[in-house]
N, C-alpha and C positions, 0 to 999 in steps of 0.2 A: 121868871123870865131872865133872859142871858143878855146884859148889854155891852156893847163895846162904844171907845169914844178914840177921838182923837187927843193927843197933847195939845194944849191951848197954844196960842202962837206967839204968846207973851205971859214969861211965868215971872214978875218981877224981881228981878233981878238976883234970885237964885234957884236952885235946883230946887224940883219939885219932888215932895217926900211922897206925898199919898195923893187918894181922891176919896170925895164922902157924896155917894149918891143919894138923892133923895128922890120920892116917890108921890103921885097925888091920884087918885082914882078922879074918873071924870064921867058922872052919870048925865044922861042926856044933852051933852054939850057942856055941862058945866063942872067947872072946873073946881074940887075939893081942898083943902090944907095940904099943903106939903108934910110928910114923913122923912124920920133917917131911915136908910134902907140900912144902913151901917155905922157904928158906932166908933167903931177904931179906922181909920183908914186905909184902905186899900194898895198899892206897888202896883200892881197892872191896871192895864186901863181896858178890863174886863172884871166884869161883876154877874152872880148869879141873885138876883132880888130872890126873896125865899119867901113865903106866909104870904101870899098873894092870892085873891080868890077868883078861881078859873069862870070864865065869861064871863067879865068885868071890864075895861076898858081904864088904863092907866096912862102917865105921862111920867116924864123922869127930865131929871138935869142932875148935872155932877158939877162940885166944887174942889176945886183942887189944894194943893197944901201946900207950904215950904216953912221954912223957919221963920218967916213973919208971919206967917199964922194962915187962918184958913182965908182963900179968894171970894168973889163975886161967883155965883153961880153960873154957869152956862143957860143959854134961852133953853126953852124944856123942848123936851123931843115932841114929835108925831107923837097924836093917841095910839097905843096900842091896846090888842083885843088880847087879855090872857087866857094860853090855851096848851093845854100837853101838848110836847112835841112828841110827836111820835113817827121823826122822819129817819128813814134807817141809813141815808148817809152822815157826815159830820157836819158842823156848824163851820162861818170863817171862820179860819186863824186869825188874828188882831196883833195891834202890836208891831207893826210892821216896820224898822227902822231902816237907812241906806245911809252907810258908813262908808270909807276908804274911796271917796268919791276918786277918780284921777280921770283925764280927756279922752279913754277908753276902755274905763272898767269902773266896777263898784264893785261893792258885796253888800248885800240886803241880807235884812234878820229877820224873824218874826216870832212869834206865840201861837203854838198849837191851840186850835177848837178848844171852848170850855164845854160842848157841848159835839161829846165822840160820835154819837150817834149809836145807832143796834153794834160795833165792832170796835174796836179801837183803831188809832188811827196807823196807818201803814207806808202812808207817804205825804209828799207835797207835791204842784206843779206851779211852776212859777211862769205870770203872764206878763208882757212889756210891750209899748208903744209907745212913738210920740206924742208926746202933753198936747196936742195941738189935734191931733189924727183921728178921726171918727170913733167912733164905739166897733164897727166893724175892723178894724186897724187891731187889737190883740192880735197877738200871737203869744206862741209859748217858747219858753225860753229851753227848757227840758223835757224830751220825750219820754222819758222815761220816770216814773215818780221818784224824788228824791226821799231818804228819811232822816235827813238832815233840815235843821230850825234855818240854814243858811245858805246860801248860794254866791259863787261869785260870776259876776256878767261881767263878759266882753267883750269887743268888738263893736262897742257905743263908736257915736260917730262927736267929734269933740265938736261943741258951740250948740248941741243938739239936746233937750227939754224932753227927757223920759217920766214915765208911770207904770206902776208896779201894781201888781195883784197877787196873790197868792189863793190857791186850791186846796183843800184835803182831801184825801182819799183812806177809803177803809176797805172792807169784802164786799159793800155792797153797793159803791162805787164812788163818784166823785162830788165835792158838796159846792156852796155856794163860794164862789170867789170871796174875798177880804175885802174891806173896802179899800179904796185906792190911795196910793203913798199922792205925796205934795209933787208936785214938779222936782226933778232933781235935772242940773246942768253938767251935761258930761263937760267936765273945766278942771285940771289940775292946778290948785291953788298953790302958788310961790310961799 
């Protein structure tokens, strides 16, 4: 199974080195021992669980890393049901960062699908709205797929609370959105 996570929103007070996920099989409701899924630590905050037995049902949480040593765990995920993926478009990208924020532009970044799908992957589409603005409110930022990890947006409206998606696409067409960035404020900082 392919997880992805967010950066935690407090990494005490340094930079975080890795993540070490763990794993628990959960038969009828109840819930098993925690497992390392990973021994060394992980750099992205995408992991591919591996030796996992198909129709099964699992749960996962990740612990994060920095030079004082390893964190608290995250609360565990949703049970999940393991199962071949055998969908022929890509997985989300993850990973999604928003850099060079100013009152009417950013540039966001991400991390290609760990999981390409039947093709490799041949593009991205970037999707934006107001933090505030229904689920119907996406729009796309680029009509065209990009094959670049990065994009710069502009024409943000400054004091205004955007959110970010990203698509992949391959030959057989386009996959599941990324999950969505944090609130970013279109604000040029002094």
């Amino acid at each position: 199974m392919v997880l992805s996570w967010k950066q935690p929103a407090f990494a005490g007070g340094a930079d975080i080195t890795g993540y070490f996920v763990d794993y628990r099989e959960v038969i009828d409701g109840v819930a098993g021992q925690w497992h390392e899924a990973n021994i060394k630590a992980v750099s992205e905050r995408a992991y591919r669980v591996c030796d996992l037995k198909e129709n099964r049902k699992y749960q996962f949480q990740v612990r994060a890393a920095n030079m004082a040593g390893v964190g608290i765990p995250s609360l565990p995920s949703n049970t999940f049901l393991c199962e071949e993926w055998t969908i022929a478009v890509p997985g989300p990208p993850h990973d999604l960062q928003v850099t060079e924020v100013r009152s009417s532009s950013l540039v966001l970044l991400w991390k290609p699908p760990v999981y390409q799908g039947r093709d490799e992957v041949n593009g991205f589409y970037v999707d934006i709205k107001e933090a505030e603005a229904p689920e119907e409110a996406w729009r796309g930022i680029n009509e065209k797929a990009t094959d670049r990890k990065y994009i710069k947006i502009e024409n943000l409206t400054e004091g205004v609370n955007y959110v970010f998606r990203v698509r992949a696409q391959n030959k057989a067409g386009v996959g599941n959105a990324s999950d969505v960035t944090e609130p970013t404020l279109a604000h040029t900082k002094p």
